[in-house]
Structures are given as structure tokens and as C-alpha cells.
N, C-alpha and C positions, 0 to 999 in steps of 0.2 A: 428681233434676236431672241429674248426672252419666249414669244411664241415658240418660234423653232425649237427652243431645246425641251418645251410640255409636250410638243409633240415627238422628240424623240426619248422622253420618259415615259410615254404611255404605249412607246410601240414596244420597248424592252421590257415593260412590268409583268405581261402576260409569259414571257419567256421564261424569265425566272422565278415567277409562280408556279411554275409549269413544274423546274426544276429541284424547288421546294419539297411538291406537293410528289413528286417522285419518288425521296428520298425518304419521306415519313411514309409512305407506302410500303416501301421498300423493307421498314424498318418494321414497322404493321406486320407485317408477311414472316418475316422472322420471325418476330417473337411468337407468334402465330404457332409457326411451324415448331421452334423451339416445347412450344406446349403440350402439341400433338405431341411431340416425340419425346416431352417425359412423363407425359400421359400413357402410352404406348409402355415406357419403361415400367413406370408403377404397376400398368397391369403385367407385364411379362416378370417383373420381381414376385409379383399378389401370386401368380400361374405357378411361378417356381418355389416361391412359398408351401405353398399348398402339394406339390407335387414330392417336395422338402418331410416337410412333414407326413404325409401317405407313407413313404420310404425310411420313416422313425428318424429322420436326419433333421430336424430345425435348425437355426440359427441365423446368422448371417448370410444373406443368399450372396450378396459378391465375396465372400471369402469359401464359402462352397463350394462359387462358380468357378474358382482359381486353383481349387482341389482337383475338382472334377477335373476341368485342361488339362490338369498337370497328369490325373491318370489314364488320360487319353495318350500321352504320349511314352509312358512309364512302361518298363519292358515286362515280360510275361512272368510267372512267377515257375519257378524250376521244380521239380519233383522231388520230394523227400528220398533221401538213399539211408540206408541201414549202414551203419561204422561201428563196429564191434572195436573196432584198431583207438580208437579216442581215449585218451588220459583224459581230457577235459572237452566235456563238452556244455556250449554254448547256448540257449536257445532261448527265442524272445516270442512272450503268449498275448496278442491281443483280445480285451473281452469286448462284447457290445455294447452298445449305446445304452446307462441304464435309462429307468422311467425317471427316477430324480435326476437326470442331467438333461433330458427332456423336456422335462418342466423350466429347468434352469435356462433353455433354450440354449445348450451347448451341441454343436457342430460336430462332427467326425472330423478330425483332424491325422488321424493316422494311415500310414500305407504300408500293408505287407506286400512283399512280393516276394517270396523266398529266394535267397536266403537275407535281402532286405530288408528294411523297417527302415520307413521315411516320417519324420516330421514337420507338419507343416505348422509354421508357426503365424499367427496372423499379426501382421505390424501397419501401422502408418504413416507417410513421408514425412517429411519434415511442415509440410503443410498442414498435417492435422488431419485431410482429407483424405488424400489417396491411398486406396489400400491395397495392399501388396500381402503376398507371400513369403516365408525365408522356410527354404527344405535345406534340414539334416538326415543325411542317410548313414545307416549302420549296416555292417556285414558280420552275418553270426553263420554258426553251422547250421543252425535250424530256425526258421521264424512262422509261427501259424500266427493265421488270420482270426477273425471271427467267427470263421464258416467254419473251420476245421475242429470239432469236436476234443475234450481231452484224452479218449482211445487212440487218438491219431496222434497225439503229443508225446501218450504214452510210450506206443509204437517206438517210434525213433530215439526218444529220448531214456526213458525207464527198463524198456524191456532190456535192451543191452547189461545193465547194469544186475538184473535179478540173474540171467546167464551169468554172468560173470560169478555173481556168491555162490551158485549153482555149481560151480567146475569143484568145489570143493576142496581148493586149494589153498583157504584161509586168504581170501577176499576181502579187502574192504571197497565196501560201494559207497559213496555219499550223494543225495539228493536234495538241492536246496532249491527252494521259492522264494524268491526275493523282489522285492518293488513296493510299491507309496500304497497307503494305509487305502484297500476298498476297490485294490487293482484286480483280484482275485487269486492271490495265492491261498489264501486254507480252501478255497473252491476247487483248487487243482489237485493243492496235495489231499486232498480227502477222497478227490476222482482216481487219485495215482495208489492210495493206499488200497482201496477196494481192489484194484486189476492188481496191484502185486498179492494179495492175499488167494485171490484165487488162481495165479499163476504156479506161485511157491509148491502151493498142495497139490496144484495137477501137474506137476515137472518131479515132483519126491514121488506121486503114485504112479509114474511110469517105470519104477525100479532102472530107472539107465541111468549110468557115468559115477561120480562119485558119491554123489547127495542118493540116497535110495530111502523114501518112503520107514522102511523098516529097520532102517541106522542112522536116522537124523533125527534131531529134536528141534522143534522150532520154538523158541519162545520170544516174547514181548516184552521191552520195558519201555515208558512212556515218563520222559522227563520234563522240567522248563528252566530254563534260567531269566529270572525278571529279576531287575533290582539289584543286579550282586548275587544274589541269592538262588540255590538248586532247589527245585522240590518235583517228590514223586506223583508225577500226576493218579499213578493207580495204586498210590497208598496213602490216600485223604491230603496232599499237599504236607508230606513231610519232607524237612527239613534236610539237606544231602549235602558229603563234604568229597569235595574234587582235591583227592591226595596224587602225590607223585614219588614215587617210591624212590629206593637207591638206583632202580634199574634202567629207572627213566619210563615206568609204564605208568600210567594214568588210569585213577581207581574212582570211581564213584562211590564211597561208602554208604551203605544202608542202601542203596538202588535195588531195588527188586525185580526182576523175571517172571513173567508168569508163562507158562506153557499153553501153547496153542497147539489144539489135535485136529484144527478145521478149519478152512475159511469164516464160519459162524464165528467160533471161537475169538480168532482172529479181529475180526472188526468188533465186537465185544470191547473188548480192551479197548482199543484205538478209540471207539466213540467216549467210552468213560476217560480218557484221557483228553480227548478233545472238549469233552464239557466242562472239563475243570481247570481250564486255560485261562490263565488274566487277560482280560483286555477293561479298555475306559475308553473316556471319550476324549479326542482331541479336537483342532481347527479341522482337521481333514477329515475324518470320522467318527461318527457316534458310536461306532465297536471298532474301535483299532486295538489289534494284537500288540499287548505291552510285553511279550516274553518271547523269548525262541524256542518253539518246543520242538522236540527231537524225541522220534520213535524210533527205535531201534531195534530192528528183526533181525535175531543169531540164528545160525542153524549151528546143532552142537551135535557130535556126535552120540548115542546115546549108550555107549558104552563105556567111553574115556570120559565124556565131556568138550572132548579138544573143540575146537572155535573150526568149523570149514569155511564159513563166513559171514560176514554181518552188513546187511544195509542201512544206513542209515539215512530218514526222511526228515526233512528238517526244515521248516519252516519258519522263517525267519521274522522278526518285528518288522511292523509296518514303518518302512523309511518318513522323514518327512525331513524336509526343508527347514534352514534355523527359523525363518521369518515365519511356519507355521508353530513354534514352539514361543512366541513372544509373551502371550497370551497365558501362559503355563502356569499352574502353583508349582513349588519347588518338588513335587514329587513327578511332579510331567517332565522336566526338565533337567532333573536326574537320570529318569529312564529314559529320556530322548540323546545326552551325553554318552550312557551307557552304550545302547544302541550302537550309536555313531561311532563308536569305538570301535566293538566289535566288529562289523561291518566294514570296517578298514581293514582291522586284522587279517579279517577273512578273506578281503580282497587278495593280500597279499601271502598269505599261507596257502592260497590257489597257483596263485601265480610263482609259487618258488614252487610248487608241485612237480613241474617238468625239469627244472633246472638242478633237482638233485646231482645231477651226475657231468655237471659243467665245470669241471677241477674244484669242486665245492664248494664254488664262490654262492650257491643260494642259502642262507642264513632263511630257515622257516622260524618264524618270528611268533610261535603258538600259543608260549605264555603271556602275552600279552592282553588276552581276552579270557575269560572263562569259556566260552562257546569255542574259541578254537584250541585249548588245553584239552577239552570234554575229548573233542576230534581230533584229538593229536596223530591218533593212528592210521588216519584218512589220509593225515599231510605227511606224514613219514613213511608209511611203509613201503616198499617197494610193490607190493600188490595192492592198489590203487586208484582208484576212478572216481569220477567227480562228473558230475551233471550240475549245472545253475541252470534252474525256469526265472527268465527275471519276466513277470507280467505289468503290464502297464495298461491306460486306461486311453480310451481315444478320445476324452473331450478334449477341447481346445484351453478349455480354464487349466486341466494338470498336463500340459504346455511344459513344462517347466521340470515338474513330476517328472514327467517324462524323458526328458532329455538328462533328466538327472541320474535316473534307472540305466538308460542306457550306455549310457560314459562307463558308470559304475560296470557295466556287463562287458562294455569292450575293451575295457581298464585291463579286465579278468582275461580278456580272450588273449591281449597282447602274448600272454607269457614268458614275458621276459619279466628279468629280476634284477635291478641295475647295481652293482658293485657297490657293497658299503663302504665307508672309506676306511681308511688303511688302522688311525687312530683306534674308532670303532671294532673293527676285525680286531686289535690287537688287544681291546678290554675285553669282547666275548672269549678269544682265548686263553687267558688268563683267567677268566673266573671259572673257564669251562675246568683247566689245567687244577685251580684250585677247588674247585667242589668234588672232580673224582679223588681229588687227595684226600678229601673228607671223608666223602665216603670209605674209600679203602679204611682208613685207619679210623671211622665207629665202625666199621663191619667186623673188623678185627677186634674190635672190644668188644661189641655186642657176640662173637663169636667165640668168646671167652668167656663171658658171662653168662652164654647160653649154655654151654656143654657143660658146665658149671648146674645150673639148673634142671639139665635134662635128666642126670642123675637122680633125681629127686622124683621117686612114681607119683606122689600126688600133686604135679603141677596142672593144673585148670585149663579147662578147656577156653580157648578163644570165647571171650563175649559175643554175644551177637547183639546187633546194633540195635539198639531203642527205638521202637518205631509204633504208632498205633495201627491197632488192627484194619488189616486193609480191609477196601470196602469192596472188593472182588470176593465171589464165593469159591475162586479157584486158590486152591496153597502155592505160595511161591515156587520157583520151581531151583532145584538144587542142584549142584552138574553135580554127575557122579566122580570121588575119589578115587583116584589111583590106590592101590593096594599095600598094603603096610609093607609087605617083602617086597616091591619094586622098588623102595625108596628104605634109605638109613632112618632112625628113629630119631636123631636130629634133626635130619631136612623134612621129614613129614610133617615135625608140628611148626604151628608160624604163631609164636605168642605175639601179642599186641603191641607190646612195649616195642618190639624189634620194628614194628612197619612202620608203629608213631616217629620212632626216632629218626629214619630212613627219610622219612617221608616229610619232615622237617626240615631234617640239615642237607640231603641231598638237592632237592628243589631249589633251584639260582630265583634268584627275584626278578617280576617282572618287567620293574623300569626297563634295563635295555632293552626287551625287546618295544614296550612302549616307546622308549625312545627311535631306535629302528623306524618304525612306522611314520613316525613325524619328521623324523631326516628326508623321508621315500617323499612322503606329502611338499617338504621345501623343493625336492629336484625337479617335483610338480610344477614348481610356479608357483603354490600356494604363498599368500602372506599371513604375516600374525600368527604363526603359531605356536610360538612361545606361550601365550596368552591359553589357545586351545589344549596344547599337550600340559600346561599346568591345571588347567581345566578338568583334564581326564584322568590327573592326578588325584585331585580334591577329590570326583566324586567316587575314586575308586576309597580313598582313605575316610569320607564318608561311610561308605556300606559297610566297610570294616569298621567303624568305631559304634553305628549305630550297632552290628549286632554282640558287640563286649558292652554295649551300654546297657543292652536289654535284659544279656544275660548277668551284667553289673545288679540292675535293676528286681530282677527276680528273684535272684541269691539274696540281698538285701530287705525284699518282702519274705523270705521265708525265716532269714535270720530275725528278723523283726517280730513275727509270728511265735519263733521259740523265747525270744525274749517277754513278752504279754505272756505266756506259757509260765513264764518264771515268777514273772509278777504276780499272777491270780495264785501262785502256790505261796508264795511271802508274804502277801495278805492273809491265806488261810492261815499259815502256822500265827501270825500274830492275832489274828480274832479268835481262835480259835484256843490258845493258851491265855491261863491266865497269870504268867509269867513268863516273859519271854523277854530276852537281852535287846534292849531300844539299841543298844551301840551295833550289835549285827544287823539288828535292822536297817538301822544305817546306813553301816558297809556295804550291805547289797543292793539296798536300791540307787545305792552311787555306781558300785561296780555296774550294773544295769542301767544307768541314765547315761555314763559316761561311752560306754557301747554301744546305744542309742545315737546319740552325736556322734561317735565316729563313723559308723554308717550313714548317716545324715550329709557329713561333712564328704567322705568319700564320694559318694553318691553327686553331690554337687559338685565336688571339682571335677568329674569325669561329663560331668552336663554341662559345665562351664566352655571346658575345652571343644565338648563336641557342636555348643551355640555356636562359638568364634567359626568353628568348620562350615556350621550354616551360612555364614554373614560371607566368608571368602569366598565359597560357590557363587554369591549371589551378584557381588561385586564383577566377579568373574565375567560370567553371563551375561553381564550386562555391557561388557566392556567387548567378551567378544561378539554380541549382535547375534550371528548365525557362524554354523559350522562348516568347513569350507568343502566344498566339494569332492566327493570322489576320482 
């Protein structure tokens, strides 16, 4: 028995050996194969690397390769058309690949197709491994690529706009460049200021339509606002004050013109203004523009003066993201609040641009910023136009950059302006109702006080505003006056006293429209912004106390100055007599000590008050993290 069943072990061993040695074969052969075939992968990644890079593209080859597909299947891109009819237009500029983001081994991640602009963002599953794509697309009126040059940009986008100031009909044009710090906006607006310079002078030297060569005056002024703070780019960075009269017109005091007889002439200025622009370094860039500078080209007529139109170019601060500003001393982080401010504003003073005339419901919100006050007349007038270039960058790393730009730009294209609430409408009317009450009745005193004065032949001519000498070799340039017999000899002269007082009590304060803007941002979806709109509070009350501090501050060295002045003379009379009353001696160096300390003391409670201002910003800032999205 026991025989039989060794020999039915020995007859089934070879079988299932058999069926063993199968299956580890089998197993063999796969892995085998498996090898080859990521053998085979690495080379065709190494192939596509290499073929990557040739084509200035590195990075990631399976998230390239997810690009590429996807513009395999991506529809053809549409033909730029000319729109002269556009109140607002829209357009989005990609630049190329630079060499430091090549180095960085970052990707092209963007796709134009006019009037498209797709982002592809590179993500991975919830495994960690598999990597995918997530595309956002945008629809603008205009979107170039990287191949399309900025003559081609200008084309569609700028040239419209110099026609326009051209028809001679007191025009306002405004041109802005906006997007994340190193996208290429001063690259564009400086492409865009050369072709309007030589456009302007060869459309006045064809003597046709309104504007004609031999009755227009073209001249330049070149401003910035960083910090709170105006200065003349083309008079050494002086100091400039954004007044708003009784009329409601917005003045740039001390702003200088200089007269342009040439396209030479022309970019002349513009570069001098472009070289004396702030910028520093942030997370994002080693030269990011910290100011909005704004060129302003008028055509005047050269007989009256009168305004036939003015464009204005305007380059905006390089945006950044809150989580690029963590890193900040408190002056990075001031001008990045500022910014952000602004920049909201603007959003919305675009966007109420169309809606004037929608039973009035759009409230243009322009005091809220200094840059959209400056531009007040862009967003109110009825002759009007507006161009946004927003440029963004194709790597994959401003991802973010990116999509952030673009929100902001298709924010702007919406053009809608959604109904304040009833409350709100019913405070702006009421302060509107009581500031013209004010004004009526100082205009009426001031015009009682003036004809009062006017009687009087040696009243003084208007001061003109303190300014060091510019460092252009060309003289400012001066409209010409109307003529003493056109006008009564009341309304010809405008003493000072009458615009300061105007220009004080008629201007409503900017909170509501501040507030306005952060109402708009809650309807958003936005959270926390109580936190951010007290945020933009502090540091606007910041920039105002810092420059009464300075000016605190220098009053108080020059007083200080005449006091030592007083001193070295009360020593003289004492060493120098040799009788002289010790009790006045006394007196006066008390009367001088105790002037000494109230300067002293002054001085420090206003440093006092303005440290606490520091410490609330900083609190702030920290509490809000980053600033929320447009």
C-alpha cells in the first residue's frame, strides 16, 4: 500500500514542477518586459527632454506632454479686427520663456489663441503620483501671443486711442499695463510710447481734421505716485499735491509740461522720466516697479490753450500676491497695501465707466485711490476710452501670478456695476447734497471777499509753486491766456487763497468710496475684510502722518537752528560786556530752554502717536496673511 502511493508521488511531482517552474517564468518575462519598457520610457522622456530644451521649453516632460495634447486639440486662433466703437478695451500680452526661468527649468504653461488665453496648471492626484493638468480659459477682445511683436499689439490696441485724441474734440484716452512684477509691462509701455510719439507728429504734419501740425501744441508731463506720495518725474522728483477744487476738477499742483516739437523731443522726456522711477526688490523681482507712473501727452491748442486731448500711459506697480509680501520690512508692505488698493479701485472706476448712463445707479468710486483721483477725468467724462494690456508670464511656477492677472482683467471686462445698497446710496447723497451746500455758501463769501480785494490795484500776482530747477534743458511749457477784454477783471485773476479754500472744504473724504470698494469685494465672496479695508485705512493714515511728521520735523530743526542763533548772540552780549544784568541773563536762557523742550516735547508726542500707527499696521498684516483677490 505504502509502495503505491511513492509511486503515485513521483508520478505527480514532475507535473507540478512543471507548473511552478511556468509561473516564475512567466513572472521572469514580465518583469523582463516591464524593464524594456521603462527602459524604452526613460529614453523617449531623455529624446523629449533634449528635443524640450532645443525648442527653449524645459521642464517637466509629462506635464509638457499634457500641454502639447491639449494644443493638439485647441481651436485655431481668430484674426485681430480694428474697433474704433470700444469704450473699453480688453487685451492680454504673453512674453517668452526668459533665460532665468530656463535655468529654473520652468515649462510653458500658457496658451493664446485669440481671443483666448488658457492656463494650464500642473497638479497631482490624490496619490502623490499621477500628474494631470487643470486648464482655465479667458475671453478678452484681444490676446497676442509670444510671436506677435508689440507694433501688432499696438495696432489694435493703442492706435485706436491716439485717433481718438486726434479728432480734436477734447478726448480723454487712458492706457494701462498691468500684471505680476517681471511680466513685461514697462517692456510694452515703452514699445507703445515710441509708436505713439511718432504717430502724434506724423498725423499733426498732415494738416487734416482737427489737430493740424500748425495749431496744436504737444506737450509732456511725467508723474509717479509710490508711497502715498506724487513726485515730478521731469523736475528731479518733486514733491506734487492732488487738489480738487469746488468744481469738482482735479489739479496736480506744481506738475510741470514740457513742450514737445518732435518725436526726438518726445522720447527725450519719457526716458528722463523713465529713469527716475522707484523700483526695489521683492520675492518676485530684483527691479519691481514700486510706483504707477503716468505719462501724459496733451495736445493744446496753441492759440487759446484749450485741451483737444490728452492720452494718458500708465503703468501700473507690479502686482504680487499676499504670500509674496510675507517676507517684507514694513516699507515693502506698505507699498504692496497701497498698491492693492489702488488697483481695486481702478478695477472698479473701469468698470462703472460704461454704466454712467444706467439711471445713475454706477457710483465711480475715484477718491478712493490717488491714481484713480489723478484720472478722474478718464472715468467721468463722457468722451472716454480706456485700453487695460494685462501681461503675464508663461512659466508654470507664476501659475498663480497668472490666473491672478487674469480674474483681475476679466473682473474689468464684466462691465457691470452691481447696485450699492440703498443705506449706502443714501449716505453718498447726503454728503453729496451737503458739500455743494458748502460750497455754495464759501463761494459766496469768498466772492465777497474777493470783489472786496479786487478793488485794491496792488493785489499780487498768484505764487507759483516752489519747485527745484528742472533738470530738462527745455522751459516748462505755459498754455497761453485768454485776453484781459474776454473775460471781467474779477474772473481773470484766481488768487490762491480762493482754490486752497475750495479745494479743502469742497472735496468729500475718501472713506465711502473706500468703503464702496470693500462692500463690492464682500458681494465677491471675499472673507475678512474688515481686517483688510481697516488695513487700507492705517496705511493711508500712515502716509499722511508720516509727511506732517517730516514736515513736523524740519520746522522744528530750523526753529531749533534760530534758537542756537539766539544763544551764540547771549553769550556774546555777556562775555563781551563787562557789566551786564545776570537776572536777564537768566530770563532768556530760560525763555530759550523752555522753547527748546516744547519743541522737544511736541515733536515726541507726534512720534509717539505716529510709532502706535506702526505697531497697528503690523498687527494688522499679520493677522490678515495676504490680500484677497481681485
Amino acid at each position: 500500500m505504502n509502495r503505491r502511493l511513492s509511486v503515485n508521488n513521483d508520478q505527480n511531482r514532475p507535473q507540478g514542477i512543471d507548473k511552478t517552474r511556468q509561473a516564475v517564468e512567466q513572472l521572469e518575462a514580465e518583469r523582463e518586459a516591464r524593464r524594456r519598457a521603462m527602459q524604452n520610457r526613460k529614453k523617449a522622456r531623455e529624446v523629449a527632454a533634449q528635443k524640450n530644451l532645443e525648442k527653449g521649453n524645459p521642464g517637466d516632460v509629462d506635464f509638457i506632454g499634457h500641454v502639447e495634447s491639449w494644443r493638439l486639440t485647441s481651436p485655431s486662433p481668430s484674426p485681430h479686427s480694428l474697433s474704433s466703437a470700444l469704450k473699453i478695451c480688453i487685451c492680454v500680452r504673453k512674453r517668452p520663456i526668459s533665460s532665468k526661468e530656463i535655468k529654473k527649468k520652468d515649462h510653458d504653461s500658457i496658451t493664446v489663441t485669440n481671443p483666448l488665453v488658457t492656463v494650464h496648471s500642473a497638479k497631482l492626484k490624490v496619490d502623490g503620483i499621477t500628474k494631470y493638468i487643470e486648464n482655465n480659459s479667458f475671453k478678452f477682445d484681444h490676446s497676442f501671443s509670444e510671436f506677435e511683436d508689440t507694433h501688432e499689439l499696438y495696432k489694435y490696441t493703442t492706435w485706436p486711442l491716439v485717433e481718438f485724441i486726434l479728432e480734436g474734440k477734447g478726448g480723454r484716452a487712458t492706457a494701462f499695463a498691468y500684471g505680476q512684477t517681471g511680466s513685461g509691462k514697462t517692456y510694452t509701455m515703452s514699445g507703445i510710447q515710441k509708436m505713439v510719439a511718432t504717430d502724434i507728429f506724423t498725423k499733426l504734419g498732415e494738416e487734416e481734421g482737427r489737430c493740424k501740425g500748425s495749431d496744436t501744441v504737444v506737450t509732456v508731463s511725467f508723474f509717479e505716485l509710490y508711497g502715498g506720495r506724487c513726485q515730478d518725474l521731469l523736475n528731479e522728483r518733486c514733491r506734487l499735491k492732488i487738489l480738487e477744487d469746488g468744481k469738482g476738477e482735479v489739479v496736480v499742483q506744481g506738475l510741470e509740461e514740457y513742450q514737445a516739437s518732435n518725436p526726438s523731443d518726445f522720447l527725450t522726456l519719457v526716458d528722463a522720466g523713465n529713469r527716475n522711477r522707484t523700483t526695489h526688490a521683492t520675492e518676485a523681482n530684483d527691479t519691481s516697479s514700486r510706483s504707477h507712473a503716468i505719462c501724459q501727452i496733451l495736445l493744446r491748442s496753441s492759440e487759446t490753450g484749450r485741451l483737444k486731448g490728452k492720452l494718458s500711459l500708465v503703468d501700473l506697480a507690479g502686482s504680487e500676491r499676499g504670500s509674496d509680501t510675507k517676507s517684507h520690512n514694513r516699507q515693502r508692505r506698505t507699498e504692496s497695501s497701497e498698491i492693492n488698493k489702488s488697483l481695486l479701485a481702478l478695477k472698479e472706476c473701469i468698470r462703472a465707466l460704461d454704466s454712467n448712463g444706467t439711471a445713475g445707479k454706477a457710483h465711480v468710486p475715484y477718491r478712493a485711490s490717488k491714481l484713480t483721483l489723478v484720472l478722474k477725468d478718464c472715468f467721468t467724462s463722457a468722451l472716454a476710452k480706456t485700453t487695460m494690456i494685462a501681461t503675464v508670464s508663461p512659466s508654470s511656477s507664476s501659475c498663480d501670478h497668472t490666473l491672478n492677472t487674469l480674474r483681475y482683467a476679466d473682473r474689468v471686462k464684466e462691465k457691470k456695476v452691481g447696485e450699492i445698497s440703498s443705506a449706502a446710496r443714501r449716505e453718498l447723497e447726503i454728503e453729496d447734497k451737503a458739500r455743494k451746500e458748502r460750497s455754495r455758501l464759501e463761494k459766496r463769501e469768498i466772492r465777497q471777499q474777493f470783489n472786496q480785494d479786487v478793488e485794491d490795484d496792488d493785489l499780487p500776482p498768484p505764487p507759483k509753486p516752489k519747485g527745484r530747477k528742472s533738470s530738462q534743458s527745455k522751459v516748462p511749457y505755459s498754455p497761453p491766456r485768454p485776453q484781459s477784454g474776454s473775460l471781467s477783471r474779477a474772473s481773470s485773476k484766481s488768487p490762491p487763497r480762493k482754490e486752497r479754500i475750495e479745494s479743502k472744504s469742497s472735496a468729500p473724504s475718501s472713506s465711502s468710496d473706500v468703503d464702496l470698494l470693500h462692500s463690492s469685494l464682500q458681494s465677491s465672496g471675499s472673507l475678512a475684510l474688515s481686517d483688510v479695508a481697516l488695513l487700507h485705512k492705517t496705511v493711508d493714515r500712515i502716509f499722511e502722518e508720516e509727511e506732517t511728521l517730516l514736515n513736523l520735523h524740519m520746522s522744528t530743526i530750523q526753529e531749533s537752528a534760530e534758537l542756537l542763533t539766539l544763544e551764540g548772540k547771549l553769550l556774546q552780549e555777556v562775555q563781551g560786556k563787562e557789566d551786564y544784568s545776570i537776572d536777564d541773563y537768566a530770563k532768556k536762557l530760560e525763555d530759550i530752554i523752555e522753547r527748546k523742550l516744547g519743541l522737544i516735547e511736541r515733536l515726541s508726542e507726534r512720534l509717539k502717536g505716529f510709532r502706535g500707527m506702526l505697531k497697528e499696521e503690523e498687527i494688522l498684516s499679520q493677522k490678515v496673511g495676504s490680500m484677497p483677490s481681485y
